[in-house]
C-alpha positions as CSV (number, residue, x, y, z in Angstrom):
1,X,-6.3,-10.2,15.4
2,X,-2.7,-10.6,16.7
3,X,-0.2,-8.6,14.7
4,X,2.4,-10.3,12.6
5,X,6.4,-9.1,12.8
6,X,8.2,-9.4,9.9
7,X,11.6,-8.1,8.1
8,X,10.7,-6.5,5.0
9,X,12.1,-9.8,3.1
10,X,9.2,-11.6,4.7
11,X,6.4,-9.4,4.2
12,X,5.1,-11.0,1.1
13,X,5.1,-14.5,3.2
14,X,3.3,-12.7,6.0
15,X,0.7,-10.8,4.0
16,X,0.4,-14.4,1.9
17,X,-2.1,-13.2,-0.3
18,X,-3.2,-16.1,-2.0
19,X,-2.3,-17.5,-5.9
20,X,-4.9,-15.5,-7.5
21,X,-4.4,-12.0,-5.9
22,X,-4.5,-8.3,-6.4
23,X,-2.8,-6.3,-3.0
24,X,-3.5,-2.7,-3.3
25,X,-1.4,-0.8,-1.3
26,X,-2.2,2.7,0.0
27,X,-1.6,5.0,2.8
28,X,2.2,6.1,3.4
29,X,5.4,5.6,5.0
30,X,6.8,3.0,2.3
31,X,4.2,1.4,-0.2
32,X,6.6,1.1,-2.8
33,X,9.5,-0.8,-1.0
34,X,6.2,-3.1,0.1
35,X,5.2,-3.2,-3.5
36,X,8.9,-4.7,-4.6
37,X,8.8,-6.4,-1.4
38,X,5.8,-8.3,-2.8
39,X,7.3,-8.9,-6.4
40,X,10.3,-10.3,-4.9
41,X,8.8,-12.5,-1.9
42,X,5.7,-13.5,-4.6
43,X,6.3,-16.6,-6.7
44,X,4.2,-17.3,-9.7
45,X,3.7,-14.2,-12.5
46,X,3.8,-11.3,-10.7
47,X,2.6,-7.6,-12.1
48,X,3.8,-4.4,-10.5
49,X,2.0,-1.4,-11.6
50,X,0.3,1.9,-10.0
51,X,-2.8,3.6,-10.1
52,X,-1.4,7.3,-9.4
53,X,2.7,8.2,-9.9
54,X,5.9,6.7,-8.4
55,X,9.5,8.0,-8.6
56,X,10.5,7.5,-12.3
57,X,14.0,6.6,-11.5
58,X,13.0,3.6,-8.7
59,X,12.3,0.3,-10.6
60,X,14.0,-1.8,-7.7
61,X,15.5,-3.8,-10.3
62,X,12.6,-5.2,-12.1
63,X,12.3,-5.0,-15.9
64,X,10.1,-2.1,-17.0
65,X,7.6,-2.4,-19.6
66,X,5.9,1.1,-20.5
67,X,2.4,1.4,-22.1
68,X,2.3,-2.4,-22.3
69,X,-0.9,-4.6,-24.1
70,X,-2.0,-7.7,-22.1
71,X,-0.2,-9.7,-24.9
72,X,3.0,-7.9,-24.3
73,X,2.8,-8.7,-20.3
74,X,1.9,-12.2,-20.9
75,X,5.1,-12.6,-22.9
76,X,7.4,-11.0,-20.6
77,X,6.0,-12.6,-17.4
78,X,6.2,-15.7,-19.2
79,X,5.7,-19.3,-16.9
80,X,6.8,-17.4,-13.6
81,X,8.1,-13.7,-13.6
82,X,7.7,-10.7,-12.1
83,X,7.7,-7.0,-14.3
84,X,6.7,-3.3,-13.8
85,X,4.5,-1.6,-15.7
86,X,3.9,1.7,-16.5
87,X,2.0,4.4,-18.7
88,X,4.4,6.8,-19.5
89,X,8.0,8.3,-17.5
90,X,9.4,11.7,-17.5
91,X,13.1,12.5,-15.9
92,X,11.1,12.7,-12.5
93,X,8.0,10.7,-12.5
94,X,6.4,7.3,-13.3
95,X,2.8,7.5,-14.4
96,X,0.3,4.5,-14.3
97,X,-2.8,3.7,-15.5
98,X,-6.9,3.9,-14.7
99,X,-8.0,1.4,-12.4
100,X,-10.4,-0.2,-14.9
101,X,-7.3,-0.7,-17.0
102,X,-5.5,-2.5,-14.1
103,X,-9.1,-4.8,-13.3
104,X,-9.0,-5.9,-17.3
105,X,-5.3,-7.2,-16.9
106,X,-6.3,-9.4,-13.6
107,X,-9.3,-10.1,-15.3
108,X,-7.9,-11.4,-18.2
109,X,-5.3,-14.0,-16.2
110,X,-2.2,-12.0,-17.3
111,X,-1.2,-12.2,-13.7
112,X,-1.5,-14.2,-11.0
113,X,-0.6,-11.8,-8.6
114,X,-1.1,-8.5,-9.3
115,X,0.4,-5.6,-6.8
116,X,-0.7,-1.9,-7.5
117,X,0.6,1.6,-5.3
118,X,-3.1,3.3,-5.6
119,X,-2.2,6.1,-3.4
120,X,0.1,9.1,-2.9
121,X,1.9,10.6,0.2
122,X,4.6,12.9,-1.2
123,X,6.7,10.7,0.7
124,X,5.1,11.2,4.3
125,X,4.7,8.5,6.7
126,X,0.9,8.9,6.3
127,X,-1.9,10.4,4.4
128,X,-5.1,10.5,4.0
129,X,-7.4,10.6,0.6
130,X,-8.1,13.4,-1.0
131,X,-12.4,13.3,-2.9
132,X,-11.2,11.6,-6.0
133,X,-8.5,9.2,-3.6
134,X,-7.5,6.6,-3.4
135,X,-7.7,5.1,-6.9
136,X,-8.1,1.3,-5.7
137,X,-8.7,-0.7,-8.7
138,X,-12.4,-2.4,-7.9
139,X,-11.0,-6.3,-8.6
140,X,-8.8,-5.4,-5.8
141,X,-8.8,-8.4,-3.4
142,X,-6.7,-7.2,-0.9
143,X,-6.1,-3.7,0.7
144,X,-3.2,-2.7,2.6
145,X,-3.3,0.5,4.1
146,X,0.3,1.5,4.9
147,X,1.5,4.2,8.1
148,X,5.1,5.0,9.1
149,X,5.6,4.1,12.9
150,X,7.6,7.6,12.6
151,X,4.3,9.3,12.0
152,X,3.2,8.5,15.5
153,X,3.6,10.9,18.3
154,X,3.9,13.7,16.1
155,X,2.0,16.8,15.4
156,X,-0.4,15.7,12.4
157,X,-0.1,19.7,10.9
158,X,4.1,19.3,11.3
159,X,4.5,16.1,9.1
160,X,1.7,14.0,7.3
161,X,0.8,14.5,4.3
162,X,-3.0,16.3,3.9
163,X,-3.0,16.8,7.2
164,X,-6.7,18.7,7.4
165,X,-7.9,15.5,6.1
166,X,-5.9,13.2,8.8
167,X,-7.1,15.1,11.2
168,X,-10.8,14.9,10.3
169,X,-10.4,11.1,10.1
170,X,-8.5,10.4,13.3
171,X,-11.5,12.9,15.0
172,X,-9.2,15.6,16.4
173,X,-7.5,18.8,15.5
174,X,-4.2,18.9,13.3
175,X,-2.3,20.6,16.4
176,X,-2.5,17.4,17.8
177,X,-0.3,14.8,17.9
178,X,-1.0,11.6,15.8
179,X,-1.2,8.9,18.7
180,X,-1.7,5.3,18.4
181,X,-5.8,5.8,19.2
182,X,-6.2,8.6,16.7
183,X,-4.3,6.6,14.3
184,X,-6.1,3.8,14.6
185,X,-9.2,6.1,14.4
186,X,-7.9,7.5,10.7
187,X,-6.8,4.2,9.7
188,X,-10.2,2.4,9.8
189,X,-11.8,5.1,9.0
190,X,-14.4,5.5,5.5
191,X,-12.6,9.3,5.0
192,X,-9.3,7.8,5.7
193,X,-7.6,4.2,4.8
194,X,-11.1,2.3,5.0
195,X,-12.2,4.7,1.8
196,X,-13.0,2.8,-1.4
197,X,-12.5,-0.3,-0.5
198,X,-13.7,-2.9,-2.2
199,X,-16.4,-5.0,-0.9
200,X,-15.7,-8.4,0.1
201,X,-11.6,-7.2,-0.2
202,X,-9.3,-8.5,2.6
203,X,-8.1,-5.2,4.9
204,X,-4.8,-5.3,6.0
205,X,-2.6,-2.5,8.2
206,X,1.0,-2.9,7.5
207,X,3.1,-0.5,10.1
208,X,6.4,0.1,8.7
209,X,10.0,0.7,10.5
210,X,8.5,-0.7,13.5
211,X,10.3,-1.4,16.9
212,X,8.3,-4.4,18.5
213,X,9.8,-4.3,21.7
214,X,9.0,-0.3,22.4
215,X,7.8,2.6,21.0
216,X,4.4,3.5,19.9
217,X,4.2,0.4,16.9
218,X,3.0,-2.2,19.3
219,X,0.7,0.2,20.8
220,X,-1.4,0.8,17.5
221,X,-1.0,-2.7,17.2
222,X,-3.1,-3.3,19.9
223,X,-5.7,0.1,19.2
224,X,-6.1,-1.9,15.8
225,X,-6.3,-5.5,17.1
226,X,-9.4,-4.3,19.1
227,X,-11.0,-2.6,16.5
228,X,-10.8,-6.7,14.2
229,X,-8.1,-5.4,12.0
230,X,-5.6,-7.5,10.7
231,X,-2.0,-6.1,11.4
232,X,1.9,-6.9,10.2
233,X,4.5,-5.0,12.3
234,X,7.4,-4.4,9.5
235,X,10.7,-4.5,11.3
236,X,14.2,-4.0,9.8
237,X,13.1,-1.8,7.1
């Protein structure tokens, strides 16, 4: 499928999940300015939560609702609204909640759009999951697996994040560099982005800080386009 490019003010229009949506992001290289991205470009109620941890101190400006019911996110999304929610927060770190607590929110109609960061890079460009990764809520309807465009061309040992595990997913060694094939390769992969994905779920590659007209974004573009997957090329991020 031909890639989409997009600003990162469009990416919600681009992605155009649907009115009755859950968009699990995962991967690296920028899921959480996707995930505000989303709450921004998203009309309707929108819920903004994680699975695993985000930067305490980042709430890109949405109001923050910590250890919330379902009744006390119904009230504060009201008719059409968007809100973060969270477990707990330290000085450093956001926590969010189980999965299964995320699927009983969507369940329950508290949201019509709910957005969730169910994975962790450490702030890498990419990743890949760990055994008990990536916590992707199971109502999930949509996956998008996230990579930096800065990750590419690079040795995979010098600069992604669990970079044994990238390496046994893109098939090669992690003294070699992460090109567009290999990334592909990890990408679609069942112990890389493809992992835990729920059946029936839309799969969706988002390449961030992408330069469409050269560099090595287009190219896995095109690895990705061969291989059926769905792609938006995120420019001007």
């Amino acid at each position: 499928m031909a890639a989409t490019v997009t600003g990162i003010e469009e990416f919600a229009a681009a992605l155009a999940p649907g009115p009755r949506s859950m968009v699990a992001l995962v991967g690296g290289g920028g899921k959480t300015t996707l995930l505000f991205a989303l709450g921004r470009g998203l009309g309707g109620r929108r819920l903004l939560t994680t699975t695993t941890r985000m930067g305490g101190g980042n709430t890109g400006g949405f109001p923050t609702l910590l250890a919330p019911s379902a009744a006390d996110l119904a009230a504060a999304l009201g008719d059409e609204g968007a809100v973060l929610a969270w477990r707990s927060m330290d000085d450093r770190k956001a926590l969010g909640f189980a999965p299964d607590v995320v699927d009983g929110w969507f369940e329950a109609g508290v949201a019509d759009c709910v957005a969730v960061e169910a994975d962790g890079a450490r702030r890498r460009p990419f990743t890949a999951p760990a055994p008990w990764e990536p916590p992707i809520p199971g109502a999930a309807t949509c996956v998008v697996a996230c990579i930096g465009a800065d990750a590419l061309g690079y040795v995979i040992a010098d600069l992604l994040h669990r970079p044994l595990r990238v390496a046994a997913a893109a098939g090669c060694s992690p003294y070699e560099r992460l090109t567009p094939a290999r990334a592909a390769a990890a990408l679609t992969s069942p112990v890389g982005m493809g992992k835990n994905v729920p059946a029936g779920a839309r799969f969706v590659v988002a390449v961030t800080k992408a330069e469409v007209d050269r560099g090595p974004a287009p190219d896995l573009a095109g690895e990705l386009n061969r291989r059926g997957v769905e792609t938006i090329l995120v420019t001007a991020y």
